[in-house]
N, C-alpha and C positions, 0 to 999 in steps of 0.2 A: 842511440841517444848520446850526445853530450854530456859534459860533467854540470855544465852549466844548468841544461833542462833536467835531468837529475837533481840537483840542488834545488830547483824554482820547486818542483814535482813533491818533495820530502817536506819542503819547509809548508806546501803548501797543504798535506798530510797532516802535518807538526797540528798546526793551528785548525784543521777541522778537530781534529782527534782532543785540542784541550779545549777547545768549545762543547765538546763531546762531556768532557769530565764535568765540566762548570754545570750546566745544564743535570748531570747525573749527582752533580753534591748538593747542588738545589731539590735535587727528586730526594733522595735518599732524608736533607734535612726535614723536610716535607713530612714525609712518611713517619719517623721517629716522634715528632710532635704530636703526630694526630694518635700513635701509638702509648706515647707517654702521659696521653690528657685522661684526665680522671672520667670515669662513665658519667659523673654526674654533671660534665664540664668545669668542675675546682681545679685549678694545677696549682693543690699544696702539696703534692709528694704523699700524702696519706690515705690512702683508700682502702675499703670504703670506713668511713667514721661511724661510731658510734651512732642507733639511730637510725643510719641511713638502710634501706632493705639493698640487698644484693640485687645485680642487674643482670645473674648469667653469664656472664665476661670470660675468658678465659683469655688470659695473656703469659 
């Protein structure tokens, strides 16, 4: 191999692998949201309130 197709070959590595990343930061944000929503579906940060029965959750 050349140095040329080496370079074409790396750069074209570069750019699947941070398509790679983009696609895994979108999984990852995904995941956290569905993990941070309250059982009851409220996203005030407070669970469970006052009132409400317990849902068996364990986070």
């Amino acid at each position: 191999m050349n140095a040329r197709s080496e370079s074409t070959d790396t750069d074209a590595r570069v750019r699947e692998l941070q398509m790679q990343v983009e696609d895994l930061k979108e999984l990852v944000n995904t995941l956290l949201s569905v993990i941070c929503e309250e059982p009851d579906g409220v996203s005030s940060g407070a669970a469970p309130s006052y009132g409400q029965p317990k849902m068996n959750y364990c986070m």
